[in-house]
N, C-alpha and C positions, 0 to 999 in steps of 0.2 A: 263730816259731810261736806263735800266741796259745792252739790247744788242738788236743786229737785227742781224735775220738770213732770209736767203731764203729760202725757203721752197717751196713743192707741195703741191697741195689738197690732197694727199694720205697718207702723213706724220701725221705725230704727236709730239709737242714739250711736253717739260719739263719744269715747271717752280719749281725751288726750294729757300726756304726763308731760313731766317737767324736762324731760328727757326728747319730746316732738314723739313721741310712741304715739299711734291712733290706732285703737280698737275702734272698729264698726261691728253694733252688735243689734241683731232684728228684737225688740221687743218684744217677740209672740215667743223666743225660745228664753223668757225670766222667769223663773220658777215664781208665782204667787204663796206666798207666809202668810201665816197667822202673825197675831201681836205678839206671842210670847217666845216667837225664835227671834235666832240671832242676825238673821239676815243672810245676803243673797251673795258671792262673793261672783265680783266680774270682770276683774282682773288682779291677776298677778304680781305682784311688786315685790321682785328681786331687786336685792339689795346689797350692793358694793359696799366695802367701809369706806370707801373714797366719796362715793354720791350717795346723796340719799333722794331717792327719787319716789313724787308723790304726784297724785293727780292735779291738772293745773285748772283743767276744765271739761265740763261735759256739754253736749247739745245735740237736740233732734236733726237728725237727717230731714232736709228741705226737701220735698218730690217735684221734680222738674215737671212744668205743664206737660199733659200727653202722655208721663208715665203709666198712669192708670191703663190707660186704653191701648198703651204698648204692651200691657203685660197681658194682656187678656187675646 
């Protein structure tokens, strides 16, 4: 586990690799588990025998003031 955040359905995180890779992914499309699965896979990590690339960092998408009222 690189991190946990809390989040809303409305948000959206960031996941960035070792490699400067950034997925931007909406929160409302994470599939919700139970305890007894394996979990949620959210990106892909192909894997070079020369690099080994793993995730550096995640974080919530900021909402710029007036976004709200923009999207509406």
């Amino acid at each position: 586990i690189v991190g946990v955040k809390a989040v809303n359905e409305d948000q959206e995180l960031m996941i960035i690799t070792t490699e400067g890779i950034i997925i931007r992914i909406p929160v409302n499309s994470i599939s919700m588990l139970g305890r007894i699965t394996s979990g949620v896979k959210l990106i892909n990590m192909d894997q070079d025998d020369a690099k080994e690339i793993r995730v550096a960092s995640i974080a919530k998408v900021r909402e710029e003031p007036g976004e709200k009222e923009a999207e509406k």
